[in-house]
PDB file of N, H, CA, C and O in Angstrom:
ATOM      1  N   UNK A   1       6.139   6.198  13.233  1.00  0.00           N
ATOM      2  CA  UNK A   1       6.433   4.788  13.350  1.00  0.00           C
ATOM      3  C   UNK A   1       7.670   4.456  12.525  1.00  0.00           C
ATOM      4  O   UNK A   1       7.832   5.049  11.458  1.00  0.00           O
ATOM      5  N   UNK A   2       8.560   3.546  12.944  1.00  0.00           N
ATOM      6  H   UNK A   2       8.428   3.064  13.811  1.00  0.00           H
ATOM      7  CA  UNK A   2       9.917   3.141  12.232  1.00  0.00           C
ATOM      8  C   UNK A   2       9.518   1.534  11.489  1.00  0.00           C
ATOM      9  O   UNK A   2       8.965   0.554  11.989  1.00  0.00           O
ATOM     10  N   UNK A   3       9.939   1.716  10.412  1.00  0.00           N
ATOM     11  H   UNK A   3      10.388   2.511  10.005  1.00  0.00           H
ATOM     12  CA  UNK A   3       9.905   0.940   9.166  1.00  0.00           C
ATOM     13  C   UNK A   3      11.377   0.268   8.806  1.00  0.00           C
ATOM     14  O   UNK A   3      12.252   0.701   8.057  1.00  0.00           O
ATOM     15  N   UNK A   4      11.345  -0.790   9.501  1.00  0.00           N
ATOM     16  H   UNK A   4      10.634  -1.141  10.109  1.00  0.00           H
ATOM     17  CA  UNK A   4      13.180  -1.006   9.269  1.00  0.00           C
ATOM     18  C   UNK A   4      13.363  -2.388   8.008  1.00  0.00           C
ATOM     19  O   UNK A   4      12.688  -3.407   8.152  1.00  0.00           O
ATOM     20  N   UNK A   5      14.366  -2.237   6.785  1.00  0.00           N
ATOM     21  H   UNK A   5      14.914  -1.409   6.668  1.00  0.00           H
ATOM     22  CA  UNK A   5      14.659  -2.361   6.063  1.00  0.00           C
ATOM     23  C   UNK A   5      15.999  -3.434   6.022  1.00  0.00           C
ATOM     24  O   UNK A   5      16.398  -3.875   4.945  1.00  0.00           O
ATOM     25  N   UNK A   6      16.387  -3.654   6.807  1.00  0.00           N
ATOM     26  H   UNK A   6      16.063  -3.296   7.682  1.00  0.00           H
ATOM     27  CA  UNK A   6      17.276  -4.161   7.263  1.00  0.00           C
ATOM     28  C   UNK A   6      17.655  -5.302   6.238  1.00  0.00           C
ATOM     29  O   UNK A   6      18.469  -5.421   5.321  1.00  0.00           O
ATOM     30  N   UNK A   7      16.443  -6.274   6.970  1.00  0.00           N
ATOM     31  H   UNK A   7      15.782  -6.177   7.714  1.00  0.00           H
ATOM     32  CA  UNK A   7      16.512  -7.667   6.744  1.00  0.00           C
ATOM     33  C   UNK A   7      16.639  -8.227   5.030  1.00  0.00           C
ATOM     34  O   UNK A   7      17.125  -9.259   4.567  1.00  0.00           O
ATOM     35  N   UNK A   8      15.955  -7.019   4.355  1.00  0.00           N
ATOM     36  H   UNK A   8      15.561  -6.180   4.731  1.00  0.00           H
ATOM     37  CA  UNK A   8      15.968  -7.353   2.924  1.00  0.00           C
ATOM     38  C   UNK A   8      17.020  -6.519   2.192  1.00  0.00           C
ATOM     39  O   UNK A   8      17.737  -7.027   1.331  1.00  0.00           O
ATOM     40  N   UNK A   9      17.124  -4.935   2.624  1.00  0.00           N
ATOM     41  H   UNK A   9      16.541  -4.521   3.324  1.00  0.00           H
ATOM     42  CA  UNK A   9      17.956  -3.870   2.003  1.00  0.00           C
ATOM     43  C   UNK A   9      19.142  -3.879   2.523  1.00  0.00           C
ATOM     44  O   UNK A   9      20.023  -3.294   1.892  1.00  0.00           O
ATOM     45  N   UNK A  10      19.436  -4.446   3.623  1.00  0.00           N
ATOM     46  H   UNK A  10      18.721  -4.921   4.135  1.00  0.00           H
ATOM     47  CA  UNK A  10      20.672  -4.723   4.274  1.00  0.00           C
ATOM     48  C   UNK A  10      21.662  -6.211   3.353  1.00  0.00           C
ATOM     49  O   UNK A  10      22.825  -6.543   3.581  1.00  0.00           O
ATOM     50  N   UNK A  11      21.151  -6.539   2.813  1.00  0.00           N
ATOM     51  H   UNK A  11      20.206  -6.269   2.628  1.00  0.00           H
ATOM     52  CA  UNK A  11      21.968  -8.353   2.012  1.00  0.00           C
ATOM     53  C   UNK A  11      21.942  -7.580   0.833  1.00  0.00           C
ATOM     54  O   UNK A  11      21.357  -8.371   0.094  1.00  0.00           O
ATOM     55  N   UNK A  12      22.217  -6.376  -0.002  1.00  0.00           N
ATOM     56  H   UNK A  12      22.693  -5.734   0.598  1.00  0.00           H
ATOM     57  CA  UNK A  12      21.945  -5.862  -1.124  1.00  0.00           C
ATOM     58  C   UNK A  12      23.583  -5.472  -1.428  1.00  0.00           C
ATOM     59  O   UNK A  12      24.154  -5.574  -2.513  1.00  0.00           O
ATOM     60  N   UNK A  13      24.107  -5.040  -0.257  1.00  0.00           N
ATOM     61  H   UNK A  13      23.644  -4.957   0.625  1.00  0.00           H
ATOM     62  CA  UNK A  13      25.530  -5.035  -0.406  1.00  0.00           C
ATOM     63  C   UNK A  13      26.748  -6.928  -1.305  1.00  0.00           C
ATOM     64  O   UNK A  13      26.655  -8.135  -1.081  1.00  0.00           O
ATOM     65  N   UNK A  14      27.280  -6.443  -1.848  1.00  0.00           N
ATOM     66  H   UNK A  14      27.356  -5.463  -2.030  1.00  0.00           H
ATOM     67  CA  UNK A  14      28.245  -7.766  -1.909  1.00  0.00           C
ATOM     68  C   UNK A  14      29.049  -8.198  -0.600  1.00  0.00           C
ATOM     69  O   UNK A  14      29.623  -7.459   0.199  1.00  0.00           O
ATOM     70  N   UNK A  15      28.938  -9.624  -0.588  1.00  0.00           N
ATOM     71  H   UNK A  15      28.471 -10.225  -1.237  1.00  0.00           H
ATOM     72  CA  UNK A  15      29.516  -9.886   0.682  1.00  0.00           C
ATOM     73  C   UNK A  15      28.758  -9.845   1.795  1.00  0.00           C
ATOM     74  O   UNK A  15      29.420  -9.897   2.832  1.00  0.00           O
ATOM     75  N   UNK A  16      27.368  -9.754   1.950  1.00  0.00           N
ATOM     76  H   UNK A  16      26.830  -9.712   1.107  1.00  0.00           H
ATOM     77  CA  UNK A  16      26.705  -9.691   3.070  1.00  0.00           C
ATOM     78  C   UNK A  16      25.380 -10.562   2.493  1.00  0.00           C
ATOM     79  O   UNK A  16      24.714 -10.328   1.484  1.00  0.00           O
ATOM     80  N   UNK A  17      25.243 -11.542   3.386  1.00  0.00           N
ATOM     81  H   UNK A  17      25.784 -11.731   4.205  1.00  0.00           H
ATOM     82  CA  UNK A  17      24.049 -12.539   3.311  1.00  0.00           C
ATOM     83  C   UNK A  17      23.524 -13.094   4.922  1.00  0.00           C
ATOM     84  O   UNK A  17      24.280 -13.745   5.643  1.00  0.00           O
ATOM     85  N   UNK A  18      22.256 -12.753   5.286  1.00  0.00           N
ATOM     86  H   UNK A  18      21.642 -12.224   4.700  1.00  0.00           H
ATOM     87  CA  UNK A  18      21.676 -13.385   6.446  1.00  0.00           C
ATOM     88  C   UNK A  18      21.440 -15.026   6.474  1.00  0.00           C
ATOM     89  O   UNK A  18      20.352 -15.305   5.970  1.00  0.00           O
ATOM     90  N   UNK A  19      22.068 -16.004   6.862  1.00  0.00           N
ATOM     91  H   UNK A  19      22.952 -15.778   7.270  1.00  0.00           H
ATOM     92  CA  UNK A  19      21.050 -17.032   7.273  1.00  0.00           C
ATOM     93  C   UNK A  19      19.562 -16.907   7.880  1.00  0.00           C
ATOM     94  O   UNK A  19      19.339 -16.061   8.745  1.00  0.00           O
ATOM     95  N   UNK A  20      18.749 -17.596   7.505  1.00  0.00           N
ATOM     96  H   UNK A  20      18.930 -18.283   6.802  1.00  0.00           H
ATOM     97  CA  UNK A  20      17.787 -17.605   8.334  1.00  0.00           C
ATOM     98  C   UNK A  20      17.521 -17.623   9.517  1.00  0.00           C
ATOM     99  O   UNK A  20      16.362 -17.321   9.803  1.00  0.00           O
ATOM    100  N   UNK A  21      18.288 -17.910  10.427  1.00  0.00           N
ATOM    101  H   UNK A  21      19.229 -18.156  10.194  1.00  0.00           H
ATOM    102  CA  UNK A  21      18.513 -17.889  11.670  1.00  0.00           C
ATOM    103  C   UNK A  21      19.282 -16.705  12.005  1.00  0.00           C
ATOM    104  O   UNK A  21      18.977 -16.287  13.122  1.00  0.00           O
ATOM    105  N   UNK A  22      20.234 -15.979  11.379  1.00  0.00           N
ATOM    106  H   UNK A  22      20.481 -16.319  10.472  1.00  0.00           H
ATOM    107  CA  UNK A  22      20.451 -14.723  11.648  1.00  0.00           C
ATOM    108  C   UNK A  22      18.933 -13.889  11.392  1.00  0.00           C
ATOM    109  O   UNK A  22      18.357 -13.200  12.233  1.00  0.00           O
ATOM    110  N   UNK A  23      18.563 -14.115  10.252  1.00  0.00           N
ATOM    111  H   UNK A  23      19.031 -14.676   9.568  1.00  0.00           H
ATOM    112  CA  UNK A  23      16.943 -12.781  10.327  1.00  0.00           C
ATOM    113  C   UNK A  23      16.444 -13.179  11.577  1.00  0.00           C
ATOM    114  O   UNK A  23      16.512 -12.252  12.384  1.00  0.00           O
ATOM    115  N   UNK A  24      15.981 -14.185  12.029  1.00  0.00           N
ATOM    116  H   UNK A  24      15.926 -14.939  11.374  1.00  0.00           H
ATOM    117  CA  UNK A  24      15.340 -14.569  13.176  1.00  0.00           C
ATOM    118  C   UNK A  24      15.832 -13.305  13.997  1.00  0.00           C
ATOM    119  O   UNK A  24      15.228 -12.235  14.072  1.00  0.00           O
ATOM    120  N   UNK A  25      17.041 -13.624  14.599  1.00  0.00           N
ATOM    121  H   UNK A  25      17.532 -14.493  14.538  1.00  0.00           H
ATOM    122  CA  UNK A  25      17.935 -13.082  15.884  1.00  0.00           C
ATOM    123  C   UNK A  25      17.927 -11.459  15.694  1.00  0.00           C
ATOM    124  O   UNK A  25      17.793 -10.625  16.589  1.00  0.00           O
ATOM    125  N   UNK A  26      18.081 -11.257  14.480  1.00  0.00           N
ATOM    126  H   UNK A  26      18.190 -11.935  13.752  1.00  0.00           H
ATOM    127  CA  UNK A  26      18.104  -9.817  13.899  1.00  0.00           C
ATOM    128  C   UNK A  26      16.770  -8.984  14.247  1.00  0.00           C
ATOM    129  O   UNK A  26      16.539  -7.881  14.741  1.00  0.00           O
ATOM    130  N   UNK A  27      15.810 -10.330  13.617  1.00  0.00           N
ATOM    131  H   UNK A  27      15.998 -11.226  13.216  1.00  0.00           H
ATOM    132  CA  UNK A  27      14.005  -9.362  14.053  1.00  0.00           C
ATOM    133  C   UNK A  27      13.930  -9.516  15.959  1.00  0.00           C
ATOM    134  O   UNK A  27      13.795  -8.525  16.676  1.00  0.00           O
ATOM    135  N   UNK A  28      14.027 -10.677  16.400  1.00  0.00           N
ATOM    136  H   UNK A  28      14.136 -11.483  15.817  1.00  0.00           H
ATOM    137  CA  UNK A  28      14.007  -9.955  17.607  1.00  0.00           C
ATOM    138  C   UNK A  28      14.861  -8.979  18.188  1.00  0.00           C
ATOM    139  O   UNK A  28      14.640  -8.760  19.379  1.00  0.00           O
ATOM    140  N   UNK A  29      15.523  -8.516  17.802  1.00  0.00           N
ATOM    141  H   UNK A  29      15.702  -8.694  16.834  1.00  0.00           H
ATOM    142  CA  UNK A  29      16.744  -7.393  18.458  1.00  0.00           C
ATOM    143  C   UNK A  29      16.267  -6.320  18.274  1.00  0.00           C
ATOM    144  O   UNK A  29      16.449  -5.462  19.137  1.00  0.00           O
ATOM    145  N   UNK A  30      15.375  -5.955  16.900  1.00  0.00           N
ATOM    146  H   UNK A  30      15.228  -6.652  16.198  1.00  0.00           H
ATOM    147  CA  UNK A  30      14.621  -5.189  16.171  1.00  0.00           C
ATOM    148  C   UNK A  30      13.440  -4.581  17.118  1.00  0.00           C
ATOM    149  O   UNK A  30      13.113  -3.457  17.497  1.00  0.00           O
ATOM    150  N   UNK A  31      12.903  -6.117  17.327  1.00  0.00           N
ATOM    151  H   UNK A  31      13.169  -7.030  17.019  1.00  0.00           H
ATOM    152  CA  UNK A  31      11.615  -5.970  17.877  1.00  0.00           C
ATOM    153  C   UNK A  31      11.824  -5.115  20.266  1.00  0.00           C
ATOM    154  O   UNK A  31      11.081  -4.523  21.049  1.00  0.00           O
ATOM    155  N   UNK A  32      12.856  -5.508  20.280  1.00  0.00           N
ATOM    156  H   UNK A  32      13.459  -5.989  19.644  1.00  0.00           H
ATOM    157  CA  UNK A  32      13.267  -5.264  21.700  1.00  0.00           C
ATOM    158  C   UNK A  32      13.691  -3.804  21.342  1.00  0.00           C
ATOM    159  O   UNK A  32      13.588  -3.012  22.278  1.00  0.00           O
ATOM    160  N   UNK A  33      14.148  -3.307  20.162  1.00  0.00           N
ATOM    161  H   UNK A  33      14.233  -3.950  19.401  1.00  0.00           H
ATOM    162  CA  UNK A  33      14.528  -1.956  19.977  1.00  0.00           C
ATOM    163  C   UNK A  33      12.790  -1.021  19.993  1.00  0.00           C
ATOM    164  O   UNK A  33      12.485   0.059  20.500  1.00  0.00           O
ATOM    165  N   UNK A  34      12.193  -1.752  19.417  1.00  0.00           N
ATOM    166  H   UNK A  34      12.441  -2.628  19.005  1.00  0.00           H
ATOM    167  CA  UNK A  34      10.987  -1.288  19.757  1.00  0.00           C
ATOM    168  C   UNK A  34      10.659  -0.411  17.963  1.00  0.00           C
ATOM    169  O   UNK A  34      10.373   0.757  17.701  1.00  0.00           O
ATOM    170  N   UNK A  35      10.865  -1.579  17.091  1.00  0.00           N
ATOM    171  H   UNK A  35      11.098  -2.528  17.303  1.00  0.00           H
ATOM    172  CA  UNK A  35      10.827  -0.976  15.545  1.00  0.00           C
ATOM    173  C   UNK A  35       9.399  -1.668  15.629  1.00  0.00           C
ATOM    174  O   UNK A  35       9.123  -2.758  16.129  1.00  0.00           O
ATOM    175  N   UNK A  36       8.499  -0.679  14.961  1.00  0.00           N
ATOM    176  H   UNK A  36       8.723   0.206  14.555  1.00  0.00           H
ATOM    177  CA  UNK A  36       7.177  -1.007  14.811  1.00  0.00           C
ATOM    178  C   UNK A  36       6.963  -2.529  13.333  1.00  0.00           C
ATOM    179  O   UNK A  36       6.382  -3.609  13.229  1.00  0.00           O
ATOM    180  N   UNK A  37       7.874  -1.629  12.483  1.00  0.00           N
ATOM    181  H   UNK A  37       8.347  -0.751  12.567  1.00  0.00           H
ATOM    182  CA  UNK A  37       7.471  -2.542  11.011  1.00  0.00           C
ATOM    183  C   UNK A  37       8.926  -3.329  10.947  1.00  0.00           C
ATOM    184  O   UNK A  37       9.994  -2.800  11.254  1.00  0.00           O
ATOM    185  N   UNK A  38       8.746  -4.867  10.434  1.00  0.00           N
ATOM    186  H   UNK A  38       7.878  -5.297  10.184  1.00  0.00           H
ATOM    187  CA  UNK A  38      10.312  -4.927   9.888  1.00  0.00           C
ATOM    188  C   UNK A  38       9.933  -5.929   8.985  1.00  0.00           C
ATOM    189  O   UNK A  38       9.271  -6.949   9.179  1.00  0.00           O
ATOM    190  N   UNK A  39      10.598  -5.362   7.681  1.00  0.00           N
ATOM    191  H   UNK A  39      11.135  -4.534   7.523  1.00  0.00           H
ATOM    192  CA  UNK A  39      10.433  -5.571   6.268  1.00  0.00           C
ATOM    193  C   UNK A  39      11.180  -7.215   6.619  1.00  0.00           C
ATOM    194  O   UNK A  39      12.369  -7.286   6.931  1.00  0.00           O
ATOM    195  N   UNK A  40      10.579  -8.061   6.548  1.00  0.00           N
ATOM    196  H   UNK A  40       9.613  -8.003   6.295  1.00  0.00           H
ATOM    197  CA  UNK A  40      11.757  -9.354   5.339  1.00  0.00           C
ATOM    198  C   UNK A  40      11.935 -10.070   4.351  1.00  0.00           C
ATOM    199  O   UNK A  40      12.488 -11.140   4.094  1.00  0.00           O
ATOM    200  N   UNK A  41      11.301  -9.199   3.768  1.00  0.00           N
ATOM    201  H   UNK A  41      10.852  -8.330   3.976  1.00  0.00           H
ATOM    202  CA  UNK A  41      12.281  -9.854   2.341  1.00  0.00           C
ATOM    203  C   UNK A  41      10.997  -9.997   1.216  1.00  0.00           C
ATOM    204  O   UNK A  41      10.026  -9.252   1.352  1.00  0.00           O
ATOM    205  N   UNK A  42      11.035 -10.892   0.210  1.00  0.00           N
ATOM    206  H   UNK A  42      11.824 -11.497   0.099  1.00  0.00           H
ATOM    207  CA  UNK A  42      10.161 -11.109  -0.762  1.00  0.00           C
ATOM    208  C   UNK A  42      10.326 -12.490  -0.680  1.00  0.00           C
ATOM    209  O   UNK A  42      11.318 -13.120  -1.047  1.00  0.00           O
ATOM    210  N   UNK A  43       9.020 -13.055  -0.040  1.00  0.00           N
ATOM    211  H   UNK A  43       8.214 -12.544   0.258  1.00  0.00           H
ATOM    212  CA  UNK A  43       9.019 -14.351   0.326  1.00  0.00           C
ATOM    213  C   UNK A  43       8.474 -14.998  -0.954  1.00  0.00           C
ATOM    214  O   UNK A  43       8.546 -16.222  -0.849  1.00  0.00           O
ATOM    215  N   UNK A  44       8.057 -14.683  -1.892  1.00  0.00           N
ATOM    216  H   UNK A  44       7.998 -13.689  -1.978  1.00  0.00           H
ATOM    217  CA  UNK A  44       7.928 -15.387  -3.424  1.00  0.00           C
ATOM    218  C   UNK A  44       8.491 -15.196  -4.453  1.00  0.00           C
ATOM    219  O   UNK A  44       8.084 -15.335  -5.606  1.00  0.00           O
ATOM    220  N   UNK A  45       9.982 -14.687  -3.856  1.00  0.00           N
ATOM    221  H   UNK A  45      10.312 -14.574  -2.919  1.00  0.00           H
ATOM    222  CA  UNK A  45      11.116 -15.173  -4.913  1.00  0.00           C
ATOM    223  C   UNK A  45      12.270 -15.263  -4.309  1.00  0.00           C
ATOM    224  O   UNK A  45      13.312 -15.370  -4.956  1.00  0.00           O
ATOM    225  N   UNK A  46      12.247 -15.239  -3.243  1.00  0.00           N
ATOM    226  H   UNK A  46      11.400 -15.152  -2.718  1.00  0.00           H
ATOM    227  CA  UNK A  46      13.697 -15.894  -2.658  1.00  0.00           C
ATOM    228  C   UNK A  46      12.736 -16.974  -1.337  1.00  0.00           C
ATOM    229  O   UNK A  46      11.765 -16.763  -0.609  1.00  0.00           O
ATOM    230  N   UNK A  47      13.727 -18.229  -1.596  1.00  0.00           N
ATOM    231  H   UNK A  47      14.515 -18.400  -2.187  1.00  0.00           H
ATOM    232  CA  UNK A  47      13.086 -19.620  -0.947  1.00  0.00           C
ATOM    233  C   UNK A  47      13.732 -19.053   0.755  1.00  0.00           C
ATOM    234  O   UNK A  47      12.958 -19.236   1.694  1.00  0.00           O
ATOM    235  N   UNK A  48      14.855 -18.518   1.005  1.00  0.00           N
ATOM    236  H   UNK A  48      15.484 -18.370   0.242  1.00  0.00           H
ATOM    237  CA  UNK A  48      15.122 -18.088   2.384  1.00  0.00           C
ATOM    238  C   UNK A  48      14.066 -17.694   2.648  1.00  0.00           C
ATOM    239  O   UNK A  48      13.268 -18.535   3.060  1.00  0.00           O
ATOM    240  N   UNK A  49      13.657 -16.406   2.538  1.00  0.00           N
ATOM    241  H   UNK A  49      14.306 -15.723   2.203  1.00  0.00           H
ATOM    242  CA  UNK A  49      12.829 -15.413   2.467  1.00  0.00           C
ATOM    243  C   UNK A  49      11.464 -15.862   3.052  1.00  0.00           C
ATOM    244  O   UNK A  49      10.822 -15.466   4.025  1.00  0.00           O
ATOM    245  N   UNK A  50      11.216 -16.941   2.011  1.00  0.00           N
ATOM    246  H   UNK A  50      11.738 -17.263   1.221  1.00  0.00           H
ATOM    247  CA  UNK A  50      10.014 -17.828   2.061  1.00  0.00           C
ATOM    248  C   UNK A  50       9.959 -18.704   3.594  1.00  0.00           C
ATOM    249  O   UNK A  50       8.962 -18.630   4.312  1.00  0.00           O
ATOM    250  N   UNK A  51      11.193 -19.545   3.976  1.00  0.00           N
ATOM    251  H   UNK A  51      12.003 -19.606   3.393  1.00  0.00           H
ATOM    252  CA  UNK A  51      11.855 -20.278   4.993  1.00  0.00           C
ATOM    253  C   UNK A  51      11.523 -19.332   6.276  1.00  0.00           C
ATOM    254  O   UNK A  51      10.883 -19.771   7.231  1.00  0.00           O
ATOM    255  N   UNK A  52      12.003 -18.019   6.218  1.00  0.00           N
ATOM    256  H   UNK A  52      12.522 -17.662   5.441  1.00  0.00           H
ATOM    257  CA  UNK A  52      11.907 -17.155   7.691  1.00  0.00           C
ATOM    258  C   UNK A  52      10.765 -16.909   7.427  1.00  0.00           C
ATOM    259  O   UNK A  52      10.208 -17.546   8.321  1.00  0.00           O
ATOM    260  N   UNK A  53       9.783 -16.340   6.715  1.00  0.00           N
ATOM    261  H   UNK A  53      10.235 -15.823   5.988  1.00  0.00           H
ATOM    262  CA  UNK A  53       8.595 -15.842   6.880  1.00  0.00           C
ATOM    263  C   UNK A  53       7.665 -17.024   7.859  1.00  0.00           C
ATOM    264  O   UNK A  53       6.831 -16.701   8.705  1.00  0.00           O
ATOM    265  N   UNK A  54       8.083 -18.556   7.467  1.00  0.00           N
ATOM    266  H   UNK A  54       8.760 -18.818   6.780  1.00  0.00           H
ATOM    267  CA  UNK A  54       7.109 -19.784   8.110  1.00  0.00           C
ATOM    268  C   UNK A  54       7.920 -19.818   9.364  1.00  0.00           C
ATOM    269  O   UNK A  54       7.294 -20.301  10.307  1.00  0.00           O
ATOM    270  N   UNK A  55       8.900 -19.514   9.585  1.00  0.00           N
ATOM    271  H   UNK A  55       9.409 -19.121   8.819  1.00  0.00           H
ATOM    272  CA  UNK A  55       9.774 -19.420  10.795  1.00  0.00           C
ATOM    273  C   UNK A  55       9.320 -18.756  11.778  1.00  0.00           C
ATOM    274  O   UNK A  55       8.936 -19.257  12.835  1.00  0.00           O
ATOM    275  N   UNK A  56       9.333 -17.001  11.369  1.00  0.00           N
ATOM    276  H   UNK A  56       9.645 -16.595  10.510  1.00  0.00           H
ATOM    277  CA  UNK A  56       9.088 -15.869  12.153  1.00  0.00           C
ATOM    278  C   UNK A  56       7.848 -15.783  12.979  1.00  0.00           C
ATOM    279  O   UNK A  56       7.629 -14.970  13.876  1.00  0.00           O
ATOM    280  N   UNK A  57       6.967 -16.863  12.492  1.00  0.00           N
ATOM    281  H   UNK A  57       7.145 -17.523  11.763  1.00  0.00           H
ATOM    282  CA  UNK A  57       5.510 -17.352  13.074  1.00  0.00           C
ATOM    283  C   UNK A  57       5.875 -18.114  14.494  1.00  0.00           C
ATOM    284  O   UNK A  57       4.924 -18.361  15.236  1.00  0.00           O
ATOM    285  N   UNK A  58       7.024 -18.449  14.854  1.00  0.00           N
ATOM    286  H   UNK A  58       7.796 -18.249  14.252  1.00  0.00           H
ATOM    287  CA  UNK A  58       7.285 -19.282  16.464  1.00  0.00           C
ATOM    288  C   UNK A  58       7.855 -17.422  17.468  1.00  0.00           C
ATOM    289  O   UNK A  58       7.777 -17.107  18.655  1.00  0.00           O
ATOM    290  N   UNK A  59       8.295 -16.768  16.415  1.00  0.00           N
ATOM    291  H   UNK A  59       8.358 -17.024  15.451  1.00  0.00           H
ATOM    292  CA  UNK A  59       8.877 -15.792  17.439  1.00  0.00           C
ATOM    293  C   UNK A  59       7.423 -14.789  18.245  1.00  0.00           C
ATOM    294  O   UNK A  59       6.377 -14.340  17.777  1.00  0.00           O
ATOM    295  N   UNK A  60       7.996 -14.766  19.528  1.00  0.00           N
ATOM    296  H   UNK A  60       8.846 -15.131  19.908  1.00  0.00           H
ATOM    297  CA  UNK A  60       7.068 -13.819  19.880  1.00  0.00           C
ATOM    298  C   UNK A  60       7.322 -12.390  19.979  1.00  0.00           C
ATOM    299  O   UNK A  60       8.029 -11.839  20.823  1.00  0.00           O
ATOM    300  N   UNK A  61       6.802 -11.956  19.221  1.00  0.00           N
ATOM    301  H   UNK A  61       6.228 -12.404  18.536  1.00  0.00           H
ATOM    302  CA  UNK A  61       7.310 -10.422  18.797  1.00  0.00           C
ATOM    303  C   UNK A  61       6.225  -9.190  19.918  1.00  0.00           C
ATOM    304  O   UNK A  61       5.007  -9.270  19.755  1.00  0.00           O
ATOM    305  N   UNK A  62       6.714  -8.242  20.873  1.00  0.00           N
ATOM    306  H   UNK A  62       7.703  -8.177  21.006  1.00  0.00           H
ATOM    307  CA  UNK A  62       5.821  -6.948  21.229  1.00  0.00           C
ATOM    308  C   UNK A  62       5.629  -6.122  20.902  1.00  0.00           C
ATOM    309  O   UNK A  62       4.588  -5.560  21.241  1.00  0.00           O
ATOM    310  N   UNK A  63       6.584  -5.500  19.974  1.00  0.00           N
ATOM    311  H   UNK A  63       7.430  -5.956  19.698  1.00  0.00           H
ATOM    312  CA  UNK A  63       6.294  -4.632  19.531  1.00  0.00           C
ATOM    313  C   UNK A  63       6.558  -4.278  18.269  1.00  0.00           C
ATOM    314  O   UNK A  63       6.334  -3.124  17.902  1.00  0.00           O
ATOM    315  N   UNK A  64       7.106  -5.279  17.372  1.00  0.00           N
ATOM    316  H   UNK A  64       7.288  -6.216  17.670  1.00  0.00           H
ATOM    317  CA  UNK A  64       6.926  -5.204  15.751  1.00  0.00           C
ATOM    318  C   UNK A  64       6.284  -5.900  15.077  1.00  0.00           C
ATOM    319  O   UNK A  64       6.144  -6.990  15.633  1.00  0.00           O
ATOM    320  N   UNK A  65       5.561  -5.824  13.675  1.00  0.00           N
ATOM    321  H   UNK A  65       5.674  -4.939  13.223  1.00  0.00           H
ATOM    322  CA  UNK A  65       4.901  -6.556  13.196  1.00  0.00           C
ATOM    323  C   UNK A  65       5.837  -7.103  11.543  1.00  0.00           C
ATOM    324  O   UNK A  65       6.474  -6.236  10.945  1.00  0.00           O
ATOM    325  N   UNK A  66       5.802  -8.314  11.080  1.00  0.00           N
ATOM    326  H   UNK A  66       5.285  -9.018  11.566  1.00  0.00           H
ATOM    327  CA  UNK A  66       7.100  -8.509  10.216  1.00  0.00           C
ATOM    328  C   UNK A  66       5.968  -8.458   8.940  1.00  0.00           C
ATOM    329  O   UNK A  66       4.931  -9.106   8.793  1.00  0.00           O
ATOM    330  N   UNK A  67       6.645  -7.343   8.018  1.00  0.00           N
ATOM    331  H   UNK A  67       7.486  -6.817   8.137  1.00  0.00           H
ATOM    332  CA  UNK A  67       5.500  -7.398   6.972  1.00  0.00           C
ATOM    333  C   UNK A  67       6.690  -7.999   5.653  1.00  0.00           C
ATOM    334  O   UNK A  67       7.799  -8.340   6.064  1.00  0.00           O
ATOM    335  N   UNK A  68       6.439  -8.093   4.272  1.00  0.00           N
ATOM    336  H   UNK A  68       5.538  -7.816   3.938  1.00  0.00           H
ATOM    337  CA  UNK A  68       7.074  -8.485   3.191  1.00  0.00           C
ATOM    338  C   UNK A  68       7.041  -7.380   2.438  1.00  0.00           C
ATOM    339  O   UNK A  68       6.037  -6.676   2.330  1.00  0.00           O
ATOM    340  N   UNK A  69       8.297  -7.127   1.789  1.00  0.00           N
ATOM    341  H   UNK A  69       9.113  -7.699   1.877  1.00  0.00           H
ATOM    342  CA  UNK A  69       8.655  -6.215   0.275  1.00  0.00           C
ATOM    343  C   UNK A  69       7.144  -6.457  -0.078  1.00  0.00           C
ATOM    344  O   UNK A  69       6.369  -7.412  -0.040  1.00  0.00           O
ATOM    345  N   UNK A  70       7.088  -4.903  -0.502  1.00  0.00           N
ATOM    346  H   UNK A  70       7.718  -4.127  -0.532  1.00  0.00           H
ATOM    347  CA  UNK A  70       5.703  -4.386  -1.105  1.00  0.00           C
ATOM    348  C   UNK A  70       4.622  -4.419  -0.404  1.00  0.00           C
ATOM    349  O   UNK A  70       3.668  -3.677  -0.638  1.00  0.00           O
ATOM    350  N   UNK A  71       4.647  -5.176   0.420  1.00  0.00           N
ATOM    351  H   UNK A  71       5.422  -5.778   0.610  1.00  0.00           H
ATOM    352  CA  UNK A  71       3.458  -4.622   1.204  1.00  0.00           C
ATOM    353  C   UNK A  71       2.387  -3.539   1.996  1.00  0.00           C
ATOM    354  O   UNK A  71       1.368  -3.966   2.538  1.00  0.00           O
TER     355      UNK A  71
END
């Protein structure tokens, strides 16, 4: 199973930050790639984080499930 990292380990670089509406667009692209897990973020310490997690609840996802750092 693929575990993609993206959404949180990907904004770790300088110069690279998702809007929330980019993670959105990002997890479904994810999810049509057919990535089982996709990490976003640590929703109890970054308020984005927090924002897409109550978000990601309208997307309809088939084949990934969106879990949080550490989980």
């Amino acid at each position: 199973q693929l575990y993609d990292t993206t959404l949180r380990d990907g904004v770790q670089r300088e110069g690279v930050s998702f809007s929330v509406v980019d993670k959105l667009h990002i997890t479904q692209k994810l999810d049509e790639l057919g990535i089982h897990f996709i990490e976003g973020g640590m929703p109890g310490s970054n308020p984005k984080d927090t924002e897409f997690f109550h978000k990601v609840r309208s997307l309809t996802l088939t084949n990934s499930v969106v879990v949080a750092f550490g989980s």
